[in-house]
DRENLOFI-793632 format. One line per field, with one value per residue (C-alpha): residue number from 1; residue in one letter; x, y, z. Coordinates in steps of 0.02 Angstrom, whole numbers. Layout:
% DRENLOFI-793632
nr	(NUM:...)
rest	(A:...)
east	(X:...)
north	(Y:...)
up	(Z:...)
***
This chain:
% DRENLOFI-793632
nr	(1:2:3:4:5:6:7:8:9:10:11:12:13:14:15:16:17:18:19:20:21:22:23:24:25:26:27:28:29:30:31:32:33:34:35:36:37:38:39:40:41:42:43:44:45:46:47:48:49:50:51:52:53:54:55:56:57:58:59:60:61:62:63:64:65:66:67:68:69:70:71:72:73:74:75:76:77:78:79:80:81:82:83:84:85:86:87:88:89:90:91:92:93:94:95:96:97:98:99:100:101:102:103:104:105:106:107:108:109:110:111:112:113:114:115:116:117:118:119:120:121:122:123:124:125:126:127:128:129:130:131:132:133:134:135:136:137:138:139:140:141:142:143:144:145:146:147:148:149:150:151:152:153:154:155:156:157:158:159:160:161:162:163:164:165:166:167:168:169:170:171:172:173:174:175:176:177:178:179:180:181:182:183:184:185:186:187:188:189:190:191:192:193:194:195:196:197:198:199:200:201:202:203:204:205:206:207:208:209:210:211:212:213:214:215:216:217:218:219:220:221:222:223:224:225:226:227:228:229:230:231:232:233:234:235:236:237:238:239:240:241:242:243:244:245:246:247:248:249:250:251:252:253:254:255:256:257:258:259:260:261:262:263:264:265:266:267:268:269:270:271:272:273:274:275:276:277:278:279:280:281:282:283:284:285:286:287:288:289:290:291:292:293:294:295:296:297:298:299:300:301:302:303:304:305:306:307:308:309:310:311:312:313:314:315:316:317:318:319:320:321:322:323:324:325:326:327:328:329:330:331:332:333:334:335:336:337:338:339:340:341:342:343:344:345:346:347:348:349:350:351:352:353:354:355:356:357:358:359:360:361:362:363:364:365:366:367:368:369:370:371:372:373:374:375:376:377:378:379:380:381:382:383:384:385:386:387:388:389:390:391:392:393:394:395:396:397:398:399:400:401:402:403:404:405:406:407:408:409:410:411:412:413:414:415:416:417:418:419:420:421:422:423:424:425:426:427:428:429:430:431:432:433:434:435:436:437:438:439:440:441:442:443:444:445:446:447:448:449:450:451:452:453:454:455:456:457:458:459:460:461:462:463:464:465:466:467:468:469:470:471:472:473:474:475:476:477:478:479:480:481:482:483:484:485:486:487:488:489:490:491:492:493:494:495:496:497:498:499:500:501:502:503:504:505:506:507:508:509:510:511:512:513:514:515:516:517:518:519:520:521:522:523:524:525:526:527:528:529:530:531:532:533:534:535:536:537:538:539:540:541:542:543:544:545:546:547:548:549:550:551:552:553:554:555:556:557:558:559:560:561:562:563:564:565:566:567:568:569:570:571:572:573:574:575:576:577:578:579:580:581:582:583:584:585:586:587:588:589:590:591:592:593:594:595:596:597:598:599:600:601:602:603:604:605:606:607:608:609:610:611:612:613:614:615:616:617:618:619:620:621:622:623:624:625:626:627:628:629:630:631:632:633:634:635:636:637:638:639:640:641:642:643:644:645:646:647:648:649:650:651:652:653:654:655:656:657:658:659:660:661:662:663:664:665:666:667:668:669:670:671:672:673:674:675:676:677:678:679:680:681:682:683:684:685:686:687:688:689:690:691:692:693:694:695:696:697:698:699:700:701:702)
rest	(X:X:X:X:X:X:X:X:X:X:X:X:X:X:X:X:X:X:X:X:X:X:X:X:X:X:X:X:X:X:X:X:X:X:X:X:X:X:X:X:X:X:X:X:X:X:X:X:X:X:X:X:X:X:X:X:X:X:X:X:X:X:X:X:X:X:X:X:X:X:X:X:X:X:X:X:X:X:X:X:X:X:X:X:X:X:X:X:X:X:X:X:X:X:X:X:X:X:X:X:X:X:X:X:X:X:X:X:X:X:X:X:X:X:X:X:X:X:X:X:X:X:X:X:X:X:X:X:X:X:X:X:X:X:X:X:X:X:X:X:X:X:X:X:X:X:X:X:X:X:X:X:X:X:X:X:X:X:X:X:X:X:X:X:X:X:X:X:X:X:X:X:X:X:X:X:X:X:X:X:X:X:X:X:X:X:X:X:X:X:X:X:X:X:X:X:X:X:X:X:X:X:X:X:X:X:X:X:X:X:X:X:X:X:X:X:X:X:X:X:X:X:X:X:X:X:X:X:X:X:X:X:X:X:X:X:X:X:X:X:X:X:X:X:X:X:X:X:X:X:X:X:X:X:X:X:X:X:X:X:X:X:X:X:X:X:X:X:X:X:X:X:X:X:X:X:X:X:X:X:X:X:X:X:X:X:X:X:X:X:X:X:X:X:X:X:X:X:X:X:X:X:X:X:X:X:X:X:X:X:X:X:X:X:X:X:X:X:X:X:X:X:X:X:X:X:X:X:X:X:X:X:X:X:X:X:X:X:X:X:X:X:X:X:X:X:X:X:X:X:X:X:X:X:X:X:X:X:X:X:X:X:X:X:X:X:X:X:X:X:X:X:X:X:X:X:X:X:X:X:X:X:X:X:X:X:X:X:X:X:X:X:X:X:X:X:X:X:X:X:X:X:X:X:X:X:X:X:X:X:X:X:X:X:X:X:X:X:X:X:X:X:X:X:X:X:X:X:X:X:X:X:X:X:X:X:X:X:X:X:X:X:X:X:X:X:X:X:X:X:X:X:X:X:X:X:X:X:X:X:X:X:X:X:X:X:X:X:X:X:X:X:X:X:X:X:X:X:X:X:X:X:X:X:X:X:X:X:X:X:X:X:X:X:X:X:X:X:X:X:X:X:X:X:X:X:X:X:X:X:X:X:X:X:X:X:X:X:X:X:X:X:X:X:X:X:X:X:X:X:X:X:X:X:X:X:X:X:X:X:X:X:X:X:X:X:X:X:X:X:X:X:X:X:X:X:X:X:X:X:X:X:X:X:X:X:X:X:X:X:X:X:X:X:X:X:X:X:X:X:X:X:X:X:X:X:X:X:X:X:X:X:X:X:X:X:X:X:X:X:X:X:X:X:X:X:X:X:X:X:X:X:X:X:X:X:X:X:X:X:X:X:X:X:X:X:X:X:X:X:X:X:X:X:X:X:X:X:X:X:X:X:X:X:X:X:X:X:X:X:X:X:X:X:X:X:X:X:X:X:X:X:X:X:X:X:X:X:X:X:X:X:X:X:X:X:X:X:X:X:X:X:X:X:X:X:X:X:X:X:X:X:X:X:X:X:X:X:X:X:X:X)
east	(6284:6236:6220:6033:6064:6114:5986:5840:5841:5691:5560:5450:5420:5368:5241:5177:5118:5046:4960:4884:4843:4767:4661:4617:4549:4442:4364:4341:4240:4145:4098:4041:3944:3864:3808:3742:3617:3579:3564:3565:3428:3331:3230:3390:3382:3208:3132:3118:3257:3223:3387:3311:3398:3419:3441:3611:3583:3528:3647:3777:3959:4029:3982:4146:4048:3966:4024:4043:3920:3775:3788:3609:3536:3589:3607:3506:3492:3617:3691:3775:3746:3784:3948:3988:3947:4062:4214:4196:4114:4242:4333:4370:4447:4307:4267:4399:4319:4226:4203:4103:3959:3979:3858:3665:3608:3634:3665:3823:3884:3893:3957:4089:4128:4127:4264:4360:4344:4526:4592:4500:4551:4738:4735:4679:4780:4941:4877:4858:5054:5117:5042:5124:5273:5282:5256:5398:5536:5522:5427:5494:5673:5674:5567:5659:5826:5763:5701:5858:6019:5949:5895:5714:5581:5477:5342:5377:5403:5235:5149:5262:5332:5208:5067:5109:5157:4984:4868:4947:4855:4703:4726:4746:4557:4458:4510:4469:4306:4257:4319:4239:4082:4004:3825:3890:4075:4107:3975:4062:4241:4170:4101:4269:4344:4268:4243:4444:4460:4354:4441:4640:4582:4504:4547:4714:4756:4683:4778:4948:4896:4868:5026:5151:5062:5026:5093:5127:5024:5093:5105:5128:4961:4854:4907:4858:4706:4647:4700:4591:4447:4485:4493:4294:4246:4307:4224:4061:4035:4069:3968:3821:3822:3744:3897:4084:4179:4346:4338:4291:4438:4575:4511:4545:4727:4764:4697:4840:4967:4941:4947:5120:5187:5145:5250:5374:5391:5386:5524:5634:5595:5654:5810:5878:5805:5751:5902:6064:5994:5990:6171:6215:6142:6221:6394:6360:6338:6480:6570:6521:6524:6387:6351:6177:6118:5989:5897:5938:5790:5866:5861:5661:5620:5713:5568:5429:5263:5302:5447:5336:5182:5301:5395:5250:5161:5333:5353:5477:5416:5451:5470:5663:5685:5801:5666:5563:5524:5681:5724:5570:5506:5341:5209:5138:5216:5081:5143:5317:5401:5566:5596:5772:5848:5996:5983:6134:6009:5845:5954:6025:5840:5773:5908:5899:5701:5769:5933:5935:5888:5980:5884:5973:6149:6286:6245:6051:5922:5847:5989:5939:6073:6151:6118:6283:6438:6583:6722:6874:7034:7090:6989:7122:7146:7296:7356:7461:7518:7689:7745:7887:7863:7686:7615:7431:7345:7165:7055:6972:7005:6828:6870:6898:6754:6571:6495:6557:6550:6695:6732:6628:6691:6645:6763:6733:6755:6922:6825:6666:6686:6718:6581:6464:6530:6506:6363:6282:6358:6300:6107:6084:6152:6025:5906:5974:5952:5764:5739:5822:5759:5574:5619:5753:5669:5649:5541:5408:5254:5216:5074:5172:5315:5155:5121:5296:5307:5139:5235:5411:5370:5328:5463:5575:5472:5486:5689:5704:5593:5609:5802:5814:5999:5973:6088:6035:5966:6095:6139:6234:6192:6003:6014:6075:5970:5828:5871:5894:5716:5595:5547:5465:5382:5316:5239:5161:5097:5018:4965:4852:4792:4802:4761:4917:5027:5203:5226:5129:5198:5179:5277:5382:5520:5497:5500:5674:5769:5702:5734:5920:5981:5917:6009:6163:6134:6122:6276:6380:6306:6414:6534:6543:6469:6529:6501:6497:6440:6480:6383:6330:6367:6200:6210:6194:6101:5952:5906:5903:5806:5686:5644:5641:5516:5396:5400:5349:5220:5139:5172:5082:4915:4945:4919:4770:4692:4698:4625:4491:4431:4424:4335:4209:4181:4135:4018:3945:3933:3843:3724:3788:3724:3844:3822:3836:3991:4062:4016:4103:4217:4288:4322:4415:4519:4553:4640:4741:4889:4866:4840:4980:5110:5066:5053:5232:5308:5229:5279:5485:5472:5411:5212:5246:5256:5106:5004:5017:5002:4827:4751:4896:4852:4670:4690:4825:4699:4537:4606:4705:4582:4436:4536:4618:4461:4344:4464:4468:4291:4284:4400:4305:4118:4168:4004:4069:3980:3949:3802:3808:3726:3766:3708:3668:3821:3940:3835:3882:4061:4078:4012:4097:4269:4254:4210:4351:4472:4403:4404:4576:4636:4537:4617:4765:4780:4679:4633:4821:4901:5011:4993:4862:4855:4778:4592:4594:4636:4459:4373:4412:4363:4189:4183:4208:4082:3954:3979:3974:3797:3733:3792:3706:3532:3537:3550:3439:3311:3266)
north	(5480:5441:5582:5610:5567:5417:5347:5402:5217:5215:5344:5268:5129:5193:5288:5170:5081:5221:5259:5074:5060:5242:5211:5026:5088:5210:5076:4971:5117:5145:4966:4967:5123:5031:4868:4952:5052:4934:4778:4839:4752:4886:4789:4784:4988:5008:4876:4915:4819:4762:4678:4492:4452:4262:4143:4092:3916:3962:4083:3992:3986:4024:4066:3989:3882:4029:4152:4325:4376:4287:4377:4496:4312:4231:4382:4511:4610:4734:4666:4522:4402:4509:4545:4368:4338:4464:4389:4218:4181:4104:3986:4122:4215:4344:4524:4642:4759:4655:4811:4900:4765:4779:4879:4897:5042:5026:5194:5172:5032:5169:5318:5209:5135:5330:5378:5199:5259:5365:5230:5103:5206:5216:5029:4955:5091:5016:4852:4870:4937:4807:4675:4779:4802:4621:4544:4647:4650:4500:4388:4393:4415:4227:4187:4297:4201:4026:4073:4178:4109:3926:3925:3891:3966:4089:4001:3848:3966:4025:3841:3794:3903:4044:3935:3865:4011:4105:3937:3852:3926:3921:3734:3727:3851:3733:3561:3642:3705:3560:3450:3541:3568:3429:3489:3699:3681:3613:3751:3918:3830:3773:3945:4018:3918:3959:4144:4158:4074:4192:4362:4287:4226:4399:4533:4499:4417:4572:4689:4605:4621:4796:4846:4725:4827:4658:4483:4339:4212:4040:3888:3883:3992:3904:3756:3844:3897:3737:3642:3758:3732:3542:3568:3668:3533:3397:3481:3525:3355:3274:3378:3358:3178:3223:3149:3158:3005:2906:2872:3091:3116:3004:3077:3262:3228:3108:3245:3389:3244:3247:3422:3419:3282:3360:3515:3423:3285:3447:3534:3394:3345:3543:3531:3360:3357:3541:3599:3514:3553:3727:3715:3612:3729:3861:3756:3757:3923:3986:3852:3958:4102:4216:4099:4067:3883:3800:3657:3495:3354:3277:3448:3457:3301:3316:3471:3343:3378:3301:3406:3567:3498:3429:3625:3717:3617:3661:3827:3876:4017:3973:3818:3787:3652:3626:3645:3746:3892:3924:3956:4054:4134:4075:4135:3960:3904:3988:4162:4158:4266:4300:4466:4436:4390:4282:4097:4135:4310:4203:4059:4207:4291:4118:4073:4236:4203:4073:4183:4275:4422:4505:4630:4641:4677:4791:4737:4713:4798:4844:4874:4941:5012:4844:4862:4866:4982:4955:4843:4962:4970:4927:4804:4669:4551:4491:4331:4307:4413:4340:4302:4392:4587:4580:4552:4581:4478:4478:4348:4310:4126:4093:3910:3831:3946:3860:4018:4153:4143:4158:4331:4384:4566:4504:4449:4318:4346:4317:4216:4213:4386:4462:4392:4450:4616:4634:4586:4666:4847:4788:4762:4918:4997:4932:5001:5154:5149:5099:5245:5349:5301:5366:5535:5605:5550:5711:5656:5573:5705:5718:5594:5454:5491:5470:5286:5230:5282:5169:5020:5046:4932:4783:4831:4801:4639:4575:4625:4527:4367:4323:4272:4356:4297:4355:4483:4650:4641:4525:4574:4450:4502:4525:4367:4269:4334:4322:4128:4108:4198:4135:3984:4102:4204:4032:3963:4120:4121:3940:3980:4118:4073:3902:3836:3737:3767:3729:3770:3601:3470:3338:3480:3580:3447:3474:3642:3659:3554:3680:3829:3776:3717:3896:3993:3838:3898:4057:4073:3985:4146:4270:4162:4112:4203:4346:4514:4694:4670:4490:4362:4193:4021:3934:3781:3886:4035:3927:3833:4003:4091:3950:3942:4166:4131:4020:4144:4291:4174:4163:4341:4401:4278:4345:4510:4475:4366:4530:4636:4507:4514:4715:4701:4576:4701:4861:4736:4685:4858:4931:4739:4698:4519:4378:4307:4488:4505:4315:4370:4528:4621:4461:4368:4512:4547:4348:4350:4517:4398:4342:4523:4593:4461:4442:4632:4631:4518:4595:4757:4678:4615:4431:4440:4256:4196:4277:4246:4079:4079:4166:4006:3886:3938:3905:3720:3686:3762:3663:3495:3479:3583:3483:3310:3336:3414:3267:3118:3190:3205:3061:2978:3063:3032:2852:2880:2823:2940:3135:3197:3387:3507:3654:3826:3961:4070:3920:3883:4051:4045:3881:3978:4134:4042:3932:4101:4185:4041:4060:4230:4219:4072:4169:4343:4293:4154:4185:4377:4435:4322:4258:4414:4460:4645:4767:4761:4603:4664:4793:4639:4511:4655:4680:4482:4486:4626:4525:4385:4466:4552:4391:4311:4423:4436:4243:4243:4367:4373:4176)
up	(6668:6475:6381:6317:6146:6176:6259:6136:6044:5965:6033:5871:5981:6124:6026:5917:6075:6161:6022:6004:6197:6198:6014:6097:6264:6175:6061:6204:6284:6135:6123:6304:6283:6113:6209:6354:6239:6152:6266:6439:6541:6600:6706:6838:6840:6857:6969:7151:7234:7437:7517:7548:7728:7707:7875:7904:7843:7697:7641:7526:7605:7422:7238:7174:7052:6972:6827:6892:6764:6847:6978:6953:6934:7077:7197:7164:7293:7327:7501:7608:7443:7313:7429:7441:7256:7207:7308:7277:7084:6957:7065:7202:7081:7121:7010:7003:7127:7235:7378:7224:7271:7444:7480:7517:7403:7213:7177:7309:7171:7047:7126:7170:6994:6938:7065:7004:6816:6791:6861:6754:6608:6666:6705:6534:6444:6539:6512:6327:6325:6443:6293:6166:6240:6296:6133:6070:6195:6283:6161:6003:6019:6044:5888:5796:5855:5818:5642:5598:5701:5701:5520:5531:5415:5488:5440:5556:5687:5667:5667:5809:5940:5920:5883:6074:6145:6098:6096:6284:6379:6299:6267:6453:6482:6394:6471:6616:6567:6510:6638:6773:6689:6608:6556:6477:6498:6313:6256:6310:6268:6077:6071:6133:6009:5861:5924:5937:5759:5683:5793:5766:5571:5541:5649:5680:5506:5445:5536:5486:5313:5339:5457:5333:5183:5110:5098:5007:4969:4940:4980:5169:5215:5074:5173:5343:5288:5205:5395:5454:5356:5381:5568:5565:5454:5560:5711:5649:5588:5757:5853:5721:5781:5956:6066:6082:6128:6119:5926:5908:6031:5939:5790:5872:5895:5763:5635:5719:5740:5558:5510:5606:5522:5366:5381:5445:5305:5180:5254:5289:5101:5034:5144:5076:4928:4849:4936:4859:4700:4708:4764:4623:4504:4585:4583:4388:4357:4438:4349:4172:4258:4174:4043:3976:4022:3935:4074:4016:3987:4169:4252:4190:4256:4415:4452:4492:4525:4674:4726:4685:4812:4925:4948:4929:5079:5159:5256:5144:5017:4846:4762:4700:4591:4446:4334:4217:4348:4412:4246:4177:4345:4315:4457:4445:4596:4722:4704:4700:4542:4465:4386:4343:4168:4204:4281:4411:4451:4462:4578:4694:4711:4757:4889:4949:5001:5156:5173:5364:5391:5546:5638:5782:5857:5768:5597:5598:5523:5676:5778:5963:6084:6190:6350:6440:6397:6255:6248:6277:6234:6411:6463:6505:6628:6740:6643:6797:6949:6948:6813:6719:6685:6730:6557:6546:6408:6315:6325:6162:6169:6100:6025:6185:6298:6292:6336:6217:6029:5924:5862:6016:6094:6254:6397:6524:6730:6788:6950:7026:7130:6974:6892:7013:7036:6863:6842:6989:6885:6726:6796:6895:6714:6616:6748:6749:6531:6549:6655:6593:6414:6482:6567:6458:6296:6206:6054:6181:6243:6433:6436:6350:6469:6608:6522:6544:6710:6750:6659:6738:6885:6765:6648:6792:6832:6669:6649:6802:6772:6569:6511:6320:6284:6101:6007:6035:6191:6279:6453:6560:6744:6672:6589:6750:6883:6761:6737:6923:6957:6808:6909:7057:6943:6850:7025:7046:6875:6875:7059:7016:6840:6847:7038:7043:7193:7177:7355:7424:7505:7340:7223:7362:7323:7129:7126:7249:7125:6990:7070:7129:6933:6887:7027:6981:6780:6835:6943:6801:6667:6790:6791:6603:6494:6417:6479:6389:6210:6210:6113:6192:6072:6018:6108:6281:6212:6136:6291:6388:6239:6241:6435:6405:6273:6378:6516:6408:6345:6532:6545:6393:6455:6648:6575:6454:6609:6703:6538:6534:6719:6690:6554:6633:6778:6672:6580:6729:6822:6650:6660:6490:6477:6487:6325:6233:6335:6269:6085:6074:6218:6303:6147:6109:6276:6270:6085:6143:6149:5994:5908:6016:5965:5795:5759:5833:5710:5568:5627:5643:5465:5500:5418:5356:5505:5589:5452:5495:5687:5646:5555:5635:5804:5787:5723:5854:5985:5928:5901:6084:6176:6120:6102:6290:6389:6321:6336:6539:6531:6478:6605:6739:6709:6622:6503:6340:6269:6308:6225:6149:6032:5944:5972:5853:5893:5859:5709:5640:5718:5596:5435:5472:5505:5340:5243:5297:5255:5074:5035:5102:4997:4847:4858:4871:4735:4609:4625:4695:4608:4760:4859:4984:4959:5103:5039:5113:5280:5268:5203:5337:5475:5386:5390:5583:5614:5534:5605:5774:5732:5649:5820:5914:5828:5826:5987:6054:5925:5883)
***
């Protein structure tokens, strides 16, 4: 049994996300109790209600074309309708509690969604931790590998991998709400759309600012925030045309094809180009050693105004040239300053912006506890039973293993029973930690240790179902029987939030070939990889990592799917109108992913890069949702053209978005002087609260 100590790894964590779920669920609560004064449609409460009995043929078999929130419109009546109503709207997904509504009396409804309230309450509180502690634990260990191990900027990172892992499945939402509904479908996905751009660009991006205590401004997120504006402008002006077709829709993807080509030209242009001559200059100076060096006419002239666009568009932060402000530390360069007074100082302080920063494993900033015991002493293996005097020898011959890293403390299985037996020790250990790491947590207070309990089940879930091979949390009979079981938990995943069954006779053959290379990849892990505090090499680690970070991706939307549908059901049990509900407490349980994720890598030291998922993420989400779910529209209907207008909300949602890009480009440039300090964070929440009242009296009171 571990002693207590050591299992007390960071108590600061657990709290800081008990704190956030319990503080979130009480705002949510607060905002319910707002809306319902204020737009509650009191005509439902107060009108005499008679159960209409309809005939059997005309009662409706289904309401699976219907939005649970229509369902006082379309079923009135507390009864066999509203029953049905409540079971089948959205797609059969149905309202959370569909028995609240089965009923004949309406006071029934509410006495019942009073004795369902503590465990409302204790629901969204453990859903609000389970997006927390997803985002941190199972999400970002593999963003925080590819940016650091594989050398990328954080800043791609952000307008890739978590630009896709937070946008995917939104992407995927409104091609489907378009698709399937021609005549409103575009309008509650556009509204989505620019709803989420306006939450992720200022609620979230303001609450990084605040949590990182400030950030740079440079290049990079002018450049984000500028797509951005591009990508509303691009948009608006399509729409304002009265139809969407093919030419809009090429235009849609062309314009993020684009954007990604961009960042992609600039960064291959600072590694071969920018690059070498930093090293050459740094080559030089250690040639003279601390001499002073005086930047020849050549070395001026190599700093180009192209070189200093072409880096700055880059994601890398600073712009390194041989040229006047490497030598003078000029803050011309979009924020970036050197306060040093020699030229082999300034060149180390530069290079030391894209150096990595380890925050995991023995030497990292952030080092957790590994999850599986010390290498000891004795742990050797049997080179060979007979041969002479029974020598025993240690096997550290990393060079010629494709598994384990050289200088890895990790050994490998001497066979495939060992590996397994292992294994099977090492996973019921880091069980055994988890639990342990709840109840005999000293520093945590009885109702936190309560809220770990309620998310023990899915912590085991998630242990089980996403692969994190990274350094510090590296477990290698976790790791393989996560890899062997991520594609069950995916087919469940796309089953329930997506309609797609894996399991059907077209994709039954599809998914066995899946599932047996992941129990073949994961059989070869026990056998393989390295066990205790081993280390895996890169070229087997980052495949695993990557396939761990897609799952947590469908993890952290499964949960925020399941936020959203409880929200929807308070809404509709206090007759919060649809629309009210769209504006403010949906948009905000749908971009919990977003605030969850991006919170977490500010929080681990990565703001860059979740500054720029918040204005990345939007443009990656509006171009391909809107480009994708027309050009099927399209497809389907075979109109050329689809005629559409724009709505006040979405009107405002434009404005607002725009606004928010500019104060944003403005603070930080030309008022912080390349740095976004935490008055902006205050300032972009006031912008969202306006926009959401604007949004609202527009709506209501045109």
């Amino acid at each position: 049994m571990m002693s207590v100590g050591s299992i007390q790894r960071d108590p600061y964590r657990h709290r800081f996300h008990n704190k956030v779920a319990l503080w979130s669920t009480l705002g949510v609560f607060a905002l319910f109790l707002v809306l319902s004064i204020i737009f509650r449609e009191e005509s439902e409460w107060t009108s005499e209600e008679t159960n209409v009995s309809r005939s059997l043929e005309d009662r409706p078999t289904d309401y699976s074309e219907y939005s649970c929130s229509y369902i006082y419109q379309k079923a009135p009546a507390p009864g066999d309708d509203q029953c049905l109503f409540a079971r089948t709207c959205n797609d059969g997904n149905g309202i959370w509690a569909p028995f609240v509504f089965c009923h004949s009396n309406k006071f029934t409804t509410l006495t019942l969604f009073l004795l369902l309230s503590p465990v409302i309450i204790v629901w969204m509180v453990t859903l609000f931790r389970l997006l927390g502690s997803t985002a941190e634990d199972f999400f970002s260990p593999s963003l925080e590998m590819f940016s650091l191990k594989l050398g990328l900027p954080p800043r791609f990172a952000g307008v890739t991998l978590l630009a896709l892992g937070n946008g995917a499945a939104d992407v995927s939402a409104t091609v489907s709400a378009i698709a399937n509904d021609p005549d409103d479908g575009y309008k509650l996905s556009l509204g989505a759309l620019t709803g989420a751009a306006m939450f992720v660009g200022g609620v979230v991006a303001g609450i990084v600012v605040l949590v990182a205590g400030g950030v740079p401004c440079r290049g990079a997120l002018v450049r984000d925030a500028t797509a951005l504006i591009v990508t509303i402008s691009v948009t608006w002006a399509s729409f304002a045309t009265g139809s969407i077709g093919t030419a809009n829709t090429t235009l849609f993807l062309s314009m993020y094809v684009i954007f990604v080509c961009v960042v992609l030209i600039a960064d291959i242009y600072h590694r071969a180009v920018v690059l070498p001559r930093m090293q050459a200059l740094e080559q030089a100076m250690a040639d003279v050693d601390e001499a002073v060096i005086e930047p020849s006419s050549t070395d001026r002239s190599a700093a180009s105004s192209l070189s200093r666009v072409m880096t700055a568009m880059s994601n890398y932060d600073h712009v390194c040239g041989a040229g006047d402000e490497v030598f003078e530390g000029g803050d011309e360069d979009w924020g970036m300053t050197t306060n040093t007074t020699s030229p082999k100082e300034k060149a180390a302080a530069l290079e030391a912006v894209d150096a990595p920063i380890i925050l995991h494993g023995q030497n990292g900033l952030l080092t957790a506890s590994h999850h599986s015991r010390p290498v000891e002493s004795n742990d050797f293996i049997a080179a060979d039973e007979d041969n002479a005097g029974g020598q025993y020898e240690l096997v550290r011959d990393h060079m010629n293993q494709l598994c384990v890293a050289y200088g890895s403390e990790g050994f490998r299985a001497s066979n495939w029973f060992g590996g397994f037996q292992d294994s099977k020790q090492e996973i019921m250990a880091c069980l055994r930690e988890t639990w342990e790491d709840i109840t005999y947590n000293g520093d945590l207070r009885a109702i936190e240790k309560a809220m770990l309990i309620c998310e023990f089940p899915f912590t085991v879930l998630r242990r089980m179902t996403v692969p994190i091979p990274c350094e510090g949390y590296y477990n290698r009979g976790v790791v393989a029987l996560s890899v062997a079981l991520c594609p069950l938990w995916f087919a469940y995943y796309i089953r329930v939030g997506h309609e797609v069954n894996l399991f059907s006779h077209d994709k039954l053959a599809f998914f066995i070939i899946v599932e047996v290379l992941a129990i073949a990849t994961g059989l070869c892990v026990l056998r393989f990889a390295p066990g205790g505090s081993g280390t895996m090499t890169m070229m087997v680690a980052a495949p695993i990592a990557f396939v761990g970070f897609v799952i947590a991706a469908t993890w952290i939307d499964y949960l925020a799917d399941h936020l959203v549908s409880l929200l929807d059901f308070i809404g509709i049990i206090l007759r919060i109108p649809g629309s009210v509900m769209g504006l403010t407490v949906l948009a905000l349980g749908n971009s919990m992913g977003d605030l969850s994720s991006n919170m977490t890598m500010a929080r681990k030291g990565f703001a860059n890069m979740a500054m720029t998922a918040c204005f990345a993420g939007p443009v990656f989400n509006i171009f391909l949702g809107l480009g994708f779910g027309f050009t099927k529209l399209v497809a389907e209907t075979g109109d050329a053209q689809i005629p559409v207008t724009i709505s006040a909300s979405v009107f405002t949602g434009f404005i607002a978005v725009i606004v928010n890009c500019i104060t944003l480009i403005v603070t930080g440039v030309f008022v912080g002087k390349g740095r976004i300090e935490v008055s902006y964070g205050y300032i972009a929440l006031g912008l969202y609260v306006t926009y959401v009242v604007v949004s609202l009296c527009l709506e209501f009171f045109l």
